[in-house]
Every structure is written in structure tokens, then in C-alpha cells.
N, C-alpha and C positions, 0 to 999 in steps of 0.2 A: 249401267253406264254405257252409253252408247259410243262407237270407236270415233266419231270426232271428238266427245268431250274426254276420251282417254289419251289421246296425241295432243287435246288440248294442256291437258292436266302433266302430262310429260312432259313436253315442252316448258310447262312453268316451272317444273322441278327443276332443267336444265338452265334454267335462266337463273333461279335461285343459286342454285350449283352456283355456276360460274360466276351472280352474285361476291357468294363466301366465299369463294377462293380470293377473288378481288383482293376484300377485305383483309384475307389471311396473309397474302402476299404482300399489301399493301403494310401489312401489323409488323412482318417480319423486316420488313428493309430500310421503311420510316427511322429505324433509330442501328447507324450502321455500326455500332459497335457491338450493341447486343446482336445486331444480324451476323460478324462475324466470330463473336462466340459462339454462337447457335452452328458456325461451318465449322468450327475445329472441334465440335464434337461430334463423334462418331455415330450415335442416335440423331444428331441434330442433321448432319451432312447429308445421311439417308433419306430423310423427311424432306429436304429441299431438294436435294434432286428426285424426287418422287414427283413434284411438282412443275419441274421444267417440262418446256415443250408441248405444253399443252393447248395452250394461245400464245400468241404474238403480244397480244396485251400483258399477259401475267407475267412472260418471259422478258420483258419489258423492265419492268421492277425489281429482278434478278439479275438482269443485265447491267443497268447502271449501279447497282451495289455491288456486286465483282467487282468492275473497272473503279468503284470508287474508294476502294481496299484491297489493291489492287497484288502489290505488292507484298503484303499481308495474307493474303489469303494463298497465293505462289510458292510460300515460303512454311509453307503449314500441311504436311498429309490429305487428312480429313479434309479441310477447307479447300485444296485445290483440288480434291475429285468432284466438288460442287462447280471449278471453272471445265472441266473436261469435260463432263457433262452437258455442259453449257455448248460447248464445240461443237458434240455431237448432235443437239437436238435444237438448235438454235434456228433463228434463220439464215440466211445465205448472208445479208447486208451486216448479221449483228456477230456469224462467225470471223467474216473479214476482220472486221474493229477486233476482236478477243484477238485471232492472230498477229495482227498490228500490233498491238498491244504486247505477248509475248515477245517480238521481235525487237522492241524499243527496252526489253527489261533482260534479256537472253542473258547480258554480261553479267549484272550483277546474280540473276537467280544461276548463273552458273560458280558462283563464287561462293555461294550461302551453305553452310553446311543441310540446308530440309532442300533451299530450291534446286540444288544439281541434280536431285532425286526426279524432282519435280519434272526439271526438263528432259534429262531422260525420258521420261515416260511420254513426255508431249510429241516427243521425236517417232514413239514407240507408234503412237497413238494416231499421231496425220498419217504416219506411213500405213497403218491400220486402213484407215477410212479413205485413203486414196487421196489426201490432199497432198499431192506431193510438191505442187507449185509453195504451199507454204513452207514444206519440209526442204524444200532444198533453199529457199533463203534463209531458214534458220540455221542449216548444216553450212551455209555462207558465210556466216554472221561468227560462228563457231570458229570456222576455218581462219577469217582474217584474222580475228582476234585470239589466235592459238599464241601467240608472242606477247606481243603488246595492247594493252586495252585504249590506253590513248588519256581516256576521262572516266571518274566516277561519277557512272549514272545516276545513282541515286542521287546524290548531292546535287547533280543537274536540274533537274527537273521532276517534282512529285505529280504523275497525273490525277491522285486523287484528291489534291485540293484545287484543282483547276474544275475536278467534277463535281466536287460541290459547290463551284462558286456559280456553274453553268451547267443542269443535271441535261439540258436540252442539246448539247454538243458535248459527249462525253469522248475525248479524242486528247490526249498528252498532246503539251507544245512539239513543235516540230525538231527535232535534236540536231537536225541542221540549223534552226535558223535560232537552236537555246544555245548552243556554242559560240555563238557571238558576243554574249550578255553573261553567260555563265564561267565562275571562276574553275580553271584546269587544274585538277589535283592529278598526279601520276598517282597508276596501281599499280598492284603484284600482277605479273607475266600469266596469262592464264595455264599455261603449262606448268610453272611453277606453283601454285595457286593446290592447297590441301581436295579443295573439290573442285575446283576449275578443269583439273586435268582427268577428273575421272570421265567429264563430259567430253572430253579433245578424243580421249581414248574410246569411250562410245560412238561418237563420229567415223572414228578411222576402225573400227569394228563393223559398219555398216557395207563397209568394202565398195563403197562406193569412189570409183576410180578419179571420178572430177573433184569431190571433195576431199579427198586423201591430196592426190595432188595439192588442191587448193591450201593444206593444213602444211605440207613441205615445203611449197616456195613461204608460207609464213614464218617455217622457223630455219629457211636456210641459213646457212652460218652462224646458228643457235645451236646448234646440237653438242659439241663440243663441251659449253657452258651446262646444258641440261642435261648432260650427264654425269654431272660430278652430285645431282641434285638426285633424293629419291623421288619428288612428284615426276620430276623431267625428265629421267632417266627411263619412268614408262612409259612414257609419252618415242622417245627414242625408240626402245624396244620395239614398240608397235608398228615404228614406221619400218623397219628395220623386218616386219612380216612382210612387207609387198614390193616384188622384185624392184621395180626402177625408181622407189624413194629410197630403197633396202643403199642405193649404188651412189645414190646422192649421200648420205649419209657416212659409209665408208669412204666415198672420194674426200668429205669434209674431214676427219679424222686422219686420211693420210697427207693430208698437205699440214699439220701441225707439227712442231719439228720432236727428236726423239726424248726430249724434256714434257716436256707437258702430256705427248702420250704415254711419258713413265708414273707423271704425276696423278694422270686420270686412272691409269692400271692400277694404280696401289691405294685407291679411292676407293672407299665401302660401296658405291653405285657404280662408277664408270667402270669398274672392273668387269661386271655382267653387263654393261654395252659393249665391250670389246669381246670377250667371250663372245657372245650372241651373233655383233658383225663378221667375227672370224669364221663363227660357224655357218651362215647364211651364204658370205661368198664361198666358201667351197663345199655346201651341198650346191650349190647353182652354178656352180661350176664357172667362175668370176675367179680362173687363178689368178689372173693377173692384179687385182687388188688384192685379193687374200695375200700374197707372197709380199705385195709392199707394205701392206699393214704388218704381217708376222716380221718382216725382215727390219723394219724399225725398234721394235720390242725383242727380238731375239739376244742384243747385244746383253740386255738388260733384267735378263731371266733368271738371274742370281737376287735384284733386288725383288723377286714378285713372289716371293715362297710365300706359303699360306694363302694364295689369292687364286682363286679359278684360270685368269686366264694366262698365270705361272706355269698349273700344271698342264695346261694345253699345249704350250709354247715347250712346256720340256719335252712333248713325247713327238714333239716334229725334229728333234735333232738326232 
């Protein structure tokens, strides 16, 4: 065979190829439910991302079945290492839309017992690959809604029946202009929240000084409240690691009068928020609130026996 007819003959292989994959890709997404059983299993999950990223065309077919189970798949292990994968090998136009995307779902998949996990790692994951323009709106997003959620998302607006009604525009209504139309349900506080706060608390683990910040003015004149609570109360804790939210925090607690900070001290949680605060201002050497915090509770050191920050309060006299 001579080297034109073997580049010829190669090239029809590669068209073939590309061909079957079509095909294959086209088998797998064509019916989205069996597509997302095939991602929550761990054989399956690996097999489609094997396949990502190899054209624009295939990744194409992948793309709009993510966003069209969207939610679903977010909320699932296996199935959402097939959207991160997507992140990382996508194109630049169709990583946007995925990030869009996580950003319009951040509240609920931070409230889901699989998607807090989820996001986590997504957080993990932009910071990885250097998208940090994305990470720091999400760690925004995070931040505001450390308190109050406002609305449930979900109930808002499904963008995966919008993508099946238009595969050609796969993009969720705009949540500013679905809050006009959409009925408002109040949620649980995402600090309050069993996995809402595990993500407040990875946030303010990143030590990132404008997002920490941003997470304090959201639960100013909350802490008080979250610390009678055990999600809340680590969420407290954690602020209570970095010096100038540490001082917002203790200032919130000393302007409460010597009732309520007797009632938080003898609290199964708020007792280890006060420990903690007392402890914080005087290794940092903040006597002047240490001594108005302790000289509040000190009257009252007779009712704190069996509580940590009883026997702390005793060995100051």
C-alpha cells in the first residue's frame, strides 16, 4: 500500500471513529433518564467522562443532558463527577452556561444532604483550575445567603423543563425576572440548615478575607440566636477563628443583657460559643472585651456548674 492510500485509509478510520462516537453519544442522551442512570453509576459515570472533550460536537450532546437533569445529577456523587468533568474539558462558551448554572442552584444544592458535598468540591475544583472569577461569585452567593435564603429555588424555576421544551437555548429563566411570577416560600436560615452550614463553614475555611467578611455582615446580630443552635453555633465558632469578625461577634454578645447570656451559657451549644469567645479575646489580648464579657457571667457562676464556661469563669476569681 502506498503512503497516500495509508493516510487515506487512516483518515477513513478517523471519520468512522468520529462517525460511532456520534452515534454513541447521540444513544446515550437521546433518552434522559436512562442517560442519568447510566451517571449515577460508577462504571457508567467513568465511560461518559472517558468521552468528554473530545469534539465540540460530542461535548455538545453531553452538555445539553447535564443542564437538562440538572439538578439531579448535582445531587448525586457519581453523576456529578460527569458535570465537573464537563467544567474541566468543555469549551470556554459551554463552561460559562455549567457555571451559570451552579450559581442559579448554589442555595438549594447547599441545603441537599449529596449536593453540599457536591459544592464543596466545585468550590474545591474552580479554585484548582484557576477559575476564580467563578469561585468568588459562588463564595458571594454563599456569603449573602449565610442568614436568609429569601426563596425556594427549586420550587422557582426547573431549568430542565425549559430545556426540553428548547434544546437550542439551554439557559434557566432569569431568577430575577422568575421572582416576579413566582410564588415566595420562606426557608431554613442556611447557617441553621443540617448541610447548609457545613458549606458557610467551608467558605470561611478558605480564609479568604473579603468572603469571611461578606459571611459576618450577613449574620450580624444573628449570632446570639446561632448559638443556642448546633448547626449555628459552628458556623459562630468559625467566625470567632479570624481576628476582626472574632470582635464583632463578642461585641454582639456583650451588649445582650446578664439574662440571656446566662440563658446561652447553660445552653448545650452556646456554652462552647462563650468558652471559645472568652478564650480568643484574651490570647489576642482584647482585655477590654474579655473582662466585659467575663464580668457579666461572673455574678452568675454558681448557676454554670457542669458547663465549660462555669469552670473557666471559676478559675478567674
Amino acid at each position: 500500500m502506498t503512503s497516500s492510500e495509508e493516510n487515506g485509509a487512516a483518515q477513513f478510520r478517523e471519520v468512522v471513529s468520529r462517525s460511532d462516537l456520534r452515534r454513541m453519544a447521540l444513544s446515550l442522551t437521546s433518552d434522559l433518564d436512562r442517560f442519568l442512570e447510566m451517571a449515577r453509576n460508577k462504571n457508567g459515570s467513568n465511560r461518559i467522562q472517558e468521552l468528554l472533550g473530545r469534539t465540540d460536537d460530542l461535548d455538545t450532546y453531553f452538555f445539553n443532558a447535564i443542564l437538562s437533569r440538572f439538578d439531579h445529577i448535582m445531587t448525586d456523587y457519581e453523576a456529578s463527577r460527569v458535570a465537573m468533568q464537563g467544567m474541566r474539558v468543555f469549551s470556554e462558551e459551554k463552561k460559562t452556561e455549567m457555571c451559570s448554572y451552579v450559581r442559579h442552584h448554589a442555595i438549594p444544592l447547599a441545603c441537599d444532604r449529596s449536593g453540599y458535598a457536591v459544592l464543596k468540591e466545585i468550590i474545591n475544583v474552580w479554585s484548582s483550575l484557576g477559575h476564580f472569577f467563578y469561585r468568588d461569585q459562588l463564595l458571594d452567593i454563599v456569603a449573602r445567603n449565610a442568614l436568609y435564603l429569601g426563596y425556594d429555588w427549586f420550587s422557582r424555576y426547573h431549568p430542565q423543563t425549559q430545556l426540553l421544551q428548547n434544546r437550542n437555548h439551554p439557559h434557566p429563566q432569569n431568577p430575577a425576572t422568575a421572582t416576579a411570577t413566582a410564588a415566595v416560600k420562606p426557608v431554613r436560615p442556611l447557617s441553621y440548615d443540617a448541610h447548609g452550614n457545613y458549606v458557610v463553614q467551608h467558605v470561611l475555611r478558605l480564609n479568604d478575607l473579603r468572603c469571611t467578611h461578606n459571611v459576618a455582615v450577613s449574620l450580624r446580630g444573628s449570632c446570639f440566636g446561632l448559638s443556642f443552635t448546633k448547626f449555628g453555633s459552628f458556623v459562630v465558632q468559625k467566625l470567632l477563628d479570624t481576628e476582626e469578625e472574632a470582635v464583632m461577634v463578642v461585641r454582639e454578645l456583650v451588649r445582650c443583657d446578664e439574662e440571656r447570656l446566662v440563658r446561652l451559657a447553660r445552653s448545650d451549644y452556646g456554652n462552647y460559643v462563650l468558652v471559645k469567645a472568652l478564650r480568643v479575646m484574651q490570647e489576642s489580648n482584647r482585655i477590654d472585651l474579655f473582662w466585659d464579657l467575663a464580668n457579666k457571667l461572673r455574678p452568675y457562676v454558681h448557676l454554670l456548674r457542669g458547663r465549660n464556661v462555669g469552670a473557666f469563669l471559676y478559675w478567674l476569681r
